[in-house]
N, C-alpha and C positions, 0 to 999 in steps of 0.2 A: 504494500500500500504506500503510496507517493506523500510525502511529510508535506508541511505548510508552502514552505520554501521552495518544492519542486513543482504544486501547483502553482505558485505565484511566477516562477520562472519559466513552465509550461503556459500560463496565459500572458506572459510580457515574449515571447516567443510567435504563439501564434495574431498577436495583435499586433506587432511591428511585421510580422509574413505579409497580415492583410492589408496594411499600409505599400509597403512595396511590390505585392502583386499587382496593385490595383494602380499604381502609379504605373511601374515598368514592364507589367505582366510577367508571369510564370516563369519563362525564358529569362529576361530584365534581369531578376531577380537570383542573386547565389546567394548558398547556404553561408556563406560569410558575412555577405550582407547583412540579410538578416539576424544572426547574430550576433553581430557587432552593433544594431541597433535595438537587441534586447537586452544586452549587458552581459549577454553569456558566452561560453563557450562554441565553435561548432560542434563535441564533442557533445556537450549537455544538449544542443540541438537534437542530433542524431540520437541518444538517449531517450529522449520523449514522441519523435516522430518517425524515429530510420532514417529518414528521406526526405530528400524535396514534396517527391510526390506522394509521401506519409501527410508531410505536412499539408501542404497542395489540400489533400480528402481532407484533413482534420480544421482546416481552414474554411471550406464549400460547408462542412456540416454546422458548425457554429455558426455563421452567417447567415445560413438558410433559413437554421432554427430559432433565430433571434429576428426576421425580419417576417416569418410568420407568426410567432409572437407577436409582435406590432400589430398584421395585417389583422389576427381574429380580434385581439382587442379591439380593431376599430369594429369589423364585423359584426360580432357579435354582442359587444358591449357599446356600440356607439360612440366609444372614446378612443381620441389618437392621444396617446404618451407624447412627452415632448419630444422636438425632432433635435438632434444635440449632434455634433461632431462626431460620434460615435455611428449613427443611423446615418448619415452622408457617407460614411468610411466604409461601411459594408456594404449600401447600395451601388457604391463607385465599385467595389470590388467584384460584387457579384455581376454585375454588366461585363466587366472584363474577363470573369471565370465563363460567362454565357458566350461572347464574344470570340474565344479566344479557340474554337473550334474544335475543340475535344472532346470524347466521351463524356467527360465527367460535365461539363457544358450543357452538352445536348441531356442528358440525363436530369440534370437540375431543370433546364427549360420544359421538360417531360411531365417532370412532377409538379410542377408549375400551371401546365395548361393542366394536369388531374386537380390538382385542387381547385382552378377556376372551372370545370364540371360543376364541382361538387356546389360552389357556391353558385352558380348560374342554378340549380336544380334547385336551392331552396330560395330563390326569389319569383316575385310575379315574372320577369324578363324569360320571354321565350327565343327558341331559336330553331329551325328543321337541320340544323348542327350544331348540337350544342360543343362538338369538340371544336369545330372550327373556330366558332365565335368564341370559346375562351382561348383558343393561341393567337387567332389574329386579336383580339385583347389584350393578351399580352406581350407580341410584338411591338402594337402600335405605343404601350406604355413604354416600353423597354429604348424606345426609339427614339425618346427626348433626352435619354442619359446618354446614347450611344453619340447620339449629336450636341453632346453639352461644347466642341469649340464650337461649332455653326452659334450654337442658340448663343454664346456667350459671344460671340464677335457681334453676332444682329443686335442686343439688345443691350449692351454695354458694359455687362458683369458676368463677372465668372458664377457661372449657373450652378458647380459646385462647391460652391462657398453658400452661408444660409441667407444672405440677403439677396443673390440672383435666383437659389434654389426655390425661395418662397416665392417671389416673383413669378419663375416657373409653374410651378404645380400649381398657385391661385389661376394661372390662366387655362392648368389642365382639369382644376375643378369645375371651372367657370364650363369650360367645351362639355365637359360630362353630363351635366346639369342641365345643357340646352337641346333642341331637338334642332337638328341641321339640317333635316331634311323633312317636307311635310309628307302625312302620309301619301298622297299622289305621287309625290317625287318618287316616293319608294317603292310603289306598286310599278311606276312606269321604268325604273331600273332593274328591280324583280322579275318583269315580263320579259323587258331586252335578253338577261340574262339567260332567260329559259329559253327566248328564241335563239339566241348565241350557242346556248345548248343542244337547239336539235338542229341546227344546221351542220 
């Protein structure tokens, strides 16, 4: 069993990994690095992780598990936690674990559209896909982090910092919230499509 000290040196480990993953990605990033910016050994690295890509899994699973966290508390409790330095660090990181083309990427995005299932099934919103509409959901979210230079160069602040960030996502609750399309529009893009279909 791991004493105080090796959990505290285990979590200043894997929270400087997800620092420099998410800045240089996976590649970017050596096992020196990294432990030069947690105060440890690379030895005491390799001790808690084996590996990069020990660390790599052990880094995608804390991040996942603490950003769903967040998600059901808004979900199911109506309440968002505050958003801190910590919740920018893993959302930057998990774009670039999604991003960065790997099993373990595709895997996390996988589980991702199963849980947007599950929540699409207990709301009124319907869909005659509902797998579809939760990955294009959550491409189309994932796609404001992936272009955080664009959106930071168009709108004059670094979109991963909290004062562009909140700027951001007030404009992505704002788009959530509205109907973009009336229903004719939609019926007459649903019909194209089906005729697009049988041609």
């Amino acid at each position: 069993m791991s004493s105080g000290s090796d959990l505290t040196a285990r979590a200043r480990i894997r929270e400087s990994a997800i620092a420099l993953f998410a800045e240089h990605g996976v590649a970017g990033a050596s096992i020196r690095d990294i432990a030069q910016a947690a105060g440890v050994s690379s030895g005491l690295l390799r001790h808690h992780f084996g590996s990069k890509e020990g660390l790599r899994d052990a880094c995608d699973e804390w991040a996942m598990s603490r950003i769903v966290q967040i998600q059901m508390q808004f979900t199911e409790l109506g309440t968002l936690g505050p958003i801190d330095s910590e919740f920018l660090g893993l959302q930057q990181y998990l774009v670039r674990s999604l991003m960065d083309g790997s099993p373990r990427g595709l895997a996390m995005f996988a589980q991702a559209v199963e849980r947007g299932e599950q929540w699409l099934a207990g709301t009124p919103l319907r869909s005659d896909d509902p797998r579809a509409f939760a990955a294009v959901l959550g491409a189309m979210k994932m796609g404001i982090f992936v272009m955080r230079d664009q959106l930071t160069a168009v709108l004059g602040e670094d979109v991963g910092e909290l004062p562009g960030y909140m700027r951001m996502i007030r404009a992505s609750v704002e788009i959530f919230t509205q109907s973009l399309l009336t229903p004719e529009q939609a019926d007459q893009a649903l019909k194209a499509l089906d005729r697009l279909g049988d041609s």
